[in-house]
C-alpha positions as CSV (number, residue, x, y, z in Angstrom):
1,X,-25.3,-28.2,27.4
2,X,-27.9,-27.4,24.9
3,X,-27.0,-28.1,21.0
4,X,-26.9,-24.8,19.0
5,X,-29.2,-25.3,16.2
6,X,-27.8,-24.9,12.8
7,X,-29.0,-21.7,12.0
8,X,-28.3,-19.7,15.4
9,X,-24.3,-21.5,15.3
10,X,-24.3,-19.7,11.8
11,X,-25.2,-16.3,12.9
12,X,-22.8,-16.4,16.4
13,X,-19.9,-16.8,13.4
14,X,-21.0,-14.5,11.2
15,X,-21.3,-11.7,14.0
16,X,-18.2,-13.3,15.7
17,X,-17.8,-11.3,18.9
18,X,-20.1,-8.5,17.8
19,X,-22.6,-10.6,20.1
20,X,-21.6,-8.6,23.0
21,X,-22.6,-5.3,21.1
22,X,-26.0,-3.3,20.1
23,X,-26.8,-3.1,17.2
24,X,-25.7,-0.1,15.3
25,X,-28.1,1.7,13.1
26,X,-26.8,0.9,9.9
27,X,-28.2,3.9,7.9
28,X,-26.7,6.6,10.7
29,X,-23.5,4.6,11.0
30,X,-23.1,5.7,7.0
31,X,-24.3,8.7,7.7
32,X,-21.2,9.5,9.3
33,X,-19.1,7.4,7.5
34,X,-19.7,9.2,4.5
35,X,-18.3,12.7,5.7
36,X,-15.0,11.2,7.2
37,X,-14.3,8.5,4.4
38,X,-14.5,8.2,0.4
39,X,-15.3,5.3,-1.8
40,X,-12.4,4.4,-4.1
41,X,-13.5,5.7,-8.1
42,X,-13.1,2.9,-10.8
43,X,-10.1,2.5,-13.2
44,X,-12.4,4.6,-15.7
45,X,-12.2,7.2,-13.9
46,X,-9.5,7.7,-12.5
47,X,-8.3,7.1,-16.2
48,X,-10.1,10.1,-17.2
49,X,-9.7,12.2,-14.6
50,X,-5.7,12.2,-14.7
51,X,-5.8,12.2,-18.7
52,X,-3.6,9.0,-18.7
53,X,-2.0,7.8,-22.0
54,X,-2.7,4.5,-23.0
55,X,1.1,3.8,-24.3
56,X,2.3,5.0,-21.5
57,X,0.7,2.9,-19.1
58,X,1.2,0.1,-21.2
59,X,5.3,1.1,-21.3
60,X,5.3,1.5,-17.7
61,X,3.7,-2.2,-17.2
62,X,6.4,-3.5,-18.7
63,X,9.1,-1.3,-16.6
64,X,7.2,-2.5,-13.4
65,X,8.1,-5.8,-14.1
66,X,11.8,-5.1,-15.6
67,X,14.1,-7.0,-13.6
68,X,17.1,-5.5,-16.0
69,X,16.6,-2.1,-14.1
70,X,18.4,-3.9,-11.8
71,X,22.3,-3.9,-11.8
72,X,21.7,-7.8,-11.3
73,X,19.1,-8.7,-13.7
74,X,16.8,-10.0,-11.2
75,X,14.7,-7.8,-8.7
76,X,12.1,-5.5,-10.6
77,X,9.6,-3.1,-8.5
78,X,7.3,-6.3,-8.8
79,X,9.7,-8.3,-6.4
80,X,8.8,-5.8,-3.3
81,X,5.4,-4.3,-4.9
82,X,3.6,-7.8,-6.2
83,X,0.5,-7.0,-7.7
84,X,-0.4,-10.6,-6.7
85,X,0.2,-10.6,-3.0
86,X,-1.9,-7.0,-2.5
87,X,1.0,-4.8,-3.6
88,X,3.4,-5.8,-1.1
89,X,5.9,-8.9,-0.6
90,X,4.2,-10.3,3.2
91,X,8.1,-10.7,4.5
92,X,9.3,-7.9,7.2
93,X,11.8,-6.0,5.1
94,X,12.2,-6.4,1.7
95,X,15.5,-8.7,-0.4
96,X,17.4,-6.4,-2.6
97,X,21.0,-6.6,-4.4
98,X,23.2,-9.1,-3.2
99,X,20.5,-10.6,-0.7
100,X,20.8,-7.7,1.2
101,X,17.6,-6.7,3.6
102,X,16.0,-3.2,3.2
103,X,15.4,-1.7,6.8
104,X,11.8,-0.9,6.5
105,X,8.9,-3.7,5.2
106,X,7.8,-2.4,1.9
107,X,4.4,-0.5,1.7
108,X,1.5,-1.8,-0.7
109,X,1.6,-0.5,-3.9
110,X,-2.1,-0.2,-4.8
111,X,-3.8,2.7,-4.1
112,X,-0.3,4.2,-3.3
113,X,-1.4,7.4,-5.3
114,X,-4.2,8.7,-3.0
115,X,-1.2,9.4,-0.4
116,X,0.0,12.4,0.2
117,X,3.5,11.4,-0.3
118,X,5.4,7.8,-0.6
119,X,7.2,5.8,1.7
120,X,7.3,5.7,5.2
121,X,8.9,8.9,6.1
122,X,7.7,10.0,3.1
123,X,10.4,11.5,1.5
124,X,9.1,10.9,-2.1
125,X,6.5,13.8,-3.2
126,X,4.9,11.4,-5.8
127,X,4.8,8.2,-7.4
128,X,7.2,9.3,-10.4
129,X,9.8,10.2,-7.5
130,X,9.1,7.0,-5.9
131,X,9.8,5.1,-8.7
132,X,13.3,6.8,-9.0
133,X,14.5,5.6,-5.6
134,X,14.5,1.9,-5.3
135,X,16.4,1.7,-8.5
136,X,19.5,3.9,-7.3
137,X,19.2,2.1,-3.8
138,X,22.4,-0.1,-3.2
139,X,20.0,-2.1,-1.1
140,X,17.4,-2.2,-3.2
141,X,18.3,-2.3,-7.1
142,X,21.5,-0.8,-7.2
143,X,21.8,0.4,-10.1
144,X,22.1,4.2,-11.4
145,X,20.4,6.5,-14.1
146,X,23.1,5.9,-16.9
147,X,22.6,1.8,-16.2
148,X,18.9,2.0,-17.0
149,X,19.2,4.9,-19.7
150,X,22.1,2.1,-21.6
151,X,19.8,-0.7,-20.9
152,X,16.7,0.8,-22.3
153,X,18.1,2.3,-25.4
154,X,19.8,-1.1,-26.0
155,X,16.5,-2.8,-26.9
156,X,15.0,-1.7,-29.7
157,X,11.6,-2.3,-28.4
158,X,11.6,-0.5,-26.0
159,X,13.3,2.4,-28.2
160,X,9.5,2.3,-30.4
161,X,7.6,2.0,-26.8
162,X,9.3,5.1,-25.7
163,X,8.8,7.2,-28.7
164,X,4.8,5.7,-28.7
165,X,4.5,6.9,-25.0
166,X,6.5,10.5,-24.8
167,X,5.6,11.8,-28.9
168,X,7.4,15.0,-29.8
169,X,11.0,14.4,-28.0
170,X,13.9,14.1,-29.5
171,X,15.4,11.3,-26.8
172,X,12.3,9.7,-25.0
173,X,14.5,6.7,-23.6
174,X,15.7,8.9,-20.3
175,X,15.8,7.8,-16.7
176,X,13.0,10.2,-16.1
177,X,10.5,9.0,-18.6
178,X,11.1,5.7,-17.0
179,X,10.0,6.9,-13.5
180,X,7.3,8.9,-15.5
181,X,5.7,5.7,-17.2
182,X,6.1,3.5,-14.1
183,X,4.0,6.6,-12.2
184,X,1.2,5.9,-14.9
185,X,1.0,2.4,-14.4
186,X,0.9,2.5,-10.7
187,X,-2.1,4.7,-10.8
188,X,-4.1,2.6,-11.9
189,X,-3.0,-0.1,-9.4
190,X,-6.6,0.7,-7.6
191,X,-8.9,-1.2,-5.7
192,X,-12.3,-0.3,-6.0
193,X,-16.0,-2.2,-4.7
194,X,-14.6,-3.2,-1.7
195,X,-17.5,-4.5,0.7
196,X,-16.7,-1.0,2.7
197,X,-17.1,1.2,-0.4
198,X,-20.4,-0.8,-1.3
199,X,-21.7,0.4,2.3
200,X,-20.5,3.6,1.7
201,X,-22.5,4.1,-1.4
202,X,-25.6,2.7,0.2
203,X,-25.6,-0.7,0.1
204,X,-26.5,-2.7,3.0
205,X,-23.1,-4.8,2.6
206,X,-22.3,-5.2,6.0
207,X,-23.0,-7.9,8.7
208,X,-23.1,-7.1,12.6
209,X,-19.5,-7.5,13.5
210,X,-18.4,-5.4,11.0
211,X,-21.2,-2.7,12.0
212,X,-19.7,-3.2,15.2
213,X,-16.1,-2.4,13.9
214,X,-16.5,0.4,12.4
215,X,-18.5,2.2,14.9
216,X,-16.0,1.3,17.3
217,X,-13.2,2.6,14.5
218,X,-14.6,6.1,14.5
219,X,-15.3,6.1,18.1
220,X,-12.5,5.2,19.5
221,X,-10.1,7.2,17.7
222,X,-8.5,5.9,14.6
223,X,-9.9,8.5,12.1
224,X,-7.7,10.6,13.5
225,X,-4.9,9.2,11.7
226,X,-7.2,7.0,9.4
227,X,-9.6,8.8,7.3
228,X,-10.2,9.8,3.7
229,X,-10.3,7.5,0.5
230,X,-7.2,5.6,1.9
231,X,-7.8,5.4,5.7
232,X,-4.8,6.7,6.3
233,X,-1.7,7.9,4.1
234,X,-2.4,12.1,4.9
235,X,-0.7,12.7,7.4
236,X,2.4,11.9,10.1
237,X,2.2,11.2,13.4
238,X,4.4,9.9,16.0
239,X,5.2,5.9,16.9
240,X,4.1,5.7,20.5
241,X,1.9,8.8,20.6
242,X,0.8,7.7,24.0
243,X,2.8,4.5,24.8
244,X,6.1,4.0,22.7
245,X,6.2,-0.4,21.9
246,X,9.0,-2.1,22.1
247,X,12.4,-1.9,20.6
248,X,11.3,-4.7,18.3
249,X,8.3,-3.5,17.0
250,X,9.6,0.2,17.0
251,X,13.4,-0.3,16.2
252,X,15.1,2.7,18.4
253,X,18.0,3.0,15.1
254,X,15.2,4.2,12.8
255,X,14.1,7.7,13.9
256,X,11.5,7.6,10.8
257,X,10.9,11.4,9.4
258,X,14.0,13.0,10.9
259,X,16.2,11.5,8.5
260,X,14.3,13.6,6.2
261,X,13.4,16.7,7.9
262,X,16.4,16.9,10.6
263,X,13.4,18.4,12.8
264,X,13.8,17.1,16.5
265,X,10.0,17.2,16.6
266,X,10.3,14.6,14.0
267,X,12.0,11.2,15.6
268,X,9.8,8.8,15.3
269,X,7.3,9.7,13.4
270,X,5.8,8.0,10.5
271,X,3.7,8.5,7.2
272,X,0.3,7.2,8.6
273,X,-0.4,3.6,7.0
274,X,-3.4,3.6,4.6
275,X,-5.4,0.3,5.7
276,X,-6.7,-0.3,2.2
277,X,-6.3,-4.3,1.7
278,X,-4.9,-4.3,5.2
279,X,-5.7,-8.1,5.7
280,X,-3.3,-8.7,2.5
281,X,-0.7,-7.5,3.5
282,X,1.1,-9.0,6.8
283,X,3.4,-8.5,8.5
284,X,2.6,-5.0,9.9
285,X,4.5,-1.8,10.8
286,X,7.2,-0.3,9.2
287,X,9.5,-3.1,11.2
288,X,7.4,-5.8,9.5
289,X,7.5,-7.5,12.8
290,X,3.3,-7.7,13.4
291,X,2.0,-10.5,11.6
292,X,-1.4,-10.9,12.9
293,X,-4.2,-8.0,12.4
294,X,-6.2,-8.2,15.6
295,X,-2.1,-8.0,17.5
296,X,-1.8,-5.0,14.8
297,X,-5.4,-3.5,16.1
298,X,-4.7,-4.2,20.2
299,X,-1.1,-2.4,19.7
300,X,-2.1,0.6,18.0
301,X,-5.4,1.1,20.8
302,X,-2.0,1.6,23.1
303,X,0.1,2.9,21.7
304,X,-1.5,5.7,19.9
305,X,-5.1,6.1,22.0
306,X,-3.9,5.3,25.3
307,X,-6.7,2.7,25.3
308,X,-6.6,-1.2,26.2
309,X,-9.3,-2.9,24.1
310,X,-11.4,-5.6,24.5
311,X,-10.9,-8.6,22.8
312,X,-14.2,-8.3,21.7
313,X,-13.3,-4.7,20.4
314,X,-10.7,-6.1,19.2
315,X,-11.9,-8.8,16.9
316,X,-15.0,-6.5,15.7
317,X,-12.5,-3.7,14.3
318,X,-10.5,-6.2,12.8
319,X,-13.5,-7.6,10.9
320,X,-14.3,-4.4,9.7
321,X,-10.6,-3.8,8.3
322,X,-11.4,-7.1,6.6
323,X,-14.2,-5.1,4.4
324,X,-11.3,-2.7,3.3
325,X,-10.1,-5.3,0.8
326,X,-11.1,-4.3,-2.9
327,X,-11.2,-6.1,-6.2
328,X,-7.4,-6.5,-7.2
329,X,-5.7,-5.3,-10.3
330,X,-6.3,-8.1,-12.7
331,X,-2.5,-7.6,-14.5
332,X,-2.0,-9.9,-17.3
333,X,2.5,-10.6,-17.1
334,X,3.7,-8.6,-19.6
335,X,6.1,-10.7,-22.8
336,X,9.0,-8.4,-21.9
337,X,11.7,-7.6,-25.2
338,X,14.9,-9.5,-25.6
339,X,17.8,-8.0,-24.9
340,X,20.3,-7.3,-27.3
341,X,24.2,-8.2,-27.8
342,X,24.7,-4.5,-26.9
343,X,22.6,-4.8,-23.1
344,X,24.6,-4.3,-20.4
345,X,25.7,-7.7,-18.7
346,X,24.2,-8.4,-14.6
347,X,26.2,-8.1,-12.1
348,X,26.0,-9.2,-8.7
């Protein structure tokens, strides 16, 4: 067999399994692009565009990292939402009180505020409302509005932080203005300059295999469920549109937006996933029971298109979820306040 030379071995990896593809026209290919998807704006902006208050964001920093929200004293949003492992906790379902596991695996965080609504079934309108749930969940945090309202108030740090971030009330430490704050904060849990946004905006960022990717992303199908700034997160559609998977994968006890809507038309179906950072955070599904992309990528071509890809397909639209991954957060751990002799006590 005839030795690749150096530079030819090089290329075959770069383009991975793209070999077996033309070559897409790069400048038409964002052509396209550009009217079905949107580059993610910078923190600046986003700043600015949704008026954000400094103190606030700063008090709801500190509240996203709180593990004394908790009734126990040791699971903050951070535990299921880490900011270091691309907003999510890369287990299937999430730990909460008493080492008890959520039933769903816990969405990513970041970029969470260019959904339409939050969670899988999305029963949360908004981040603020999001924030509100884990906390009351006996699965989850367990604790209630009057636990976090004593806890707060207790520490007179957070007393000043409250009054710096909601001016003009009379009693700023409330349950709300918690959820409020931690909504502030997560805004601007954003990823921008991915390699896909740089392509987007007209730099020639990508290689063949990821040319090849997304090409085969738009024409196969997957904007139809994945499009917009977050690839996904607009919309509902059913588990199985074409093919249901298995009982593993799609649990049949978990009948996904019904619980919420009681609409028959609605067993099943799920709060599209955005794909922003997709390669960060494994395992997949709302089961948490997919933990390799390119299985992720083969079982949503049947399930939801009816279509058994390639293995060459599949590999060149997982290398272009790979260009999905932005710059992360750069969060510095907050010096949270001590609590004082009058702070609720944990219980487990």
């Amino acid at each position: 067999m005839k030795k690749l030379s150096g530079t030819l071995l090089a290329s075959l990896l770069i383009t991975g399994s793209a070999v077996a593809f033309a070559q897409p026209d790069a400048g038409k290919l964002r052509e396209r692009a550009q009217q079905i998807f949107k580059p993610i704006p910078t923190i600046d902006v986003i700043i600015k565009e949704r008026k954000l208050n400094a103190d606030r964001i700063e008090l709801g920093k500190s509240l996203f990292f709180e593990p004394r929200l908790s009734k126990s004293h040791i699971i903050s949003c951070n535990t299921c939402h880490s900011v270091g492992t691309g907003g999510a906790d890369n287990i299937p379902t999430s730990i909460g009180h008493g080492w008890q596991h959520g039933p769903r695996n816990s969405p990513t965080v970041l970029n969470a505020v260019f959904n339409i609504a939050q969670f899988w079934d999305g029963r949360a309108a908004d981040l603020k409302e999001q924030a509100k749930g884990p906390v009351q969940a006996s699965v989850e945090m367990n604790a209630t509005p009057k636990h976090v309202e004593d806890t707060l108030q207790s520490i007179p740090e957070y007393v000043d932080m409250f009054k710096k971030a909601f001016p003009g009330e009379s009693n700023p430490v409330t349950f709300d203005n918690m959820a409020k704050a931690i909504e502030d904060f997560e805004i601007t849990l954003i990823t921008p300059n991915s390699k896909f946004d740089q392509f987007l905006e007209g730099k020639d960022s990508f290689n063949k295999a990821e040319l090849v990717g997304l090409e085969l992303f738009m024409n196969k199908g997957c904007i139809a469920c994945h499009a917009g700034i977050n690839l996904g997160g607009q919309s509902y559609f059913p588990f199985g549109l074409v093919k249901k998977p298995g009982a593993d994968i799609l649990p049949e006890d978990d009948r996904g937006r019904f619980v919420v809507t009681k609409t028959a038309s609605d067993e099943y179906v799920f709060r599209a996933s955005p794909l922003r950072n997709i390669a960060l955070t494994a395992p997949y599904f709302h089961s948490g029971e997919v933990w390799s992309l390119e299985q992720a990528v083969a079982i949503m071509g049947t399930s939801q298109l009816g279509a058994e890809l390639s293995d060459e397909e599949v590999k060149a639209i997982t290398a272009f979820l790979h260009t999905l991954t932005g710059d992360q957060p750069k969060v510095v751990y907050p010096t949270l306040p001590p609590s004082s002799k009058t702070t609720p006590k944990p219980s487990m």
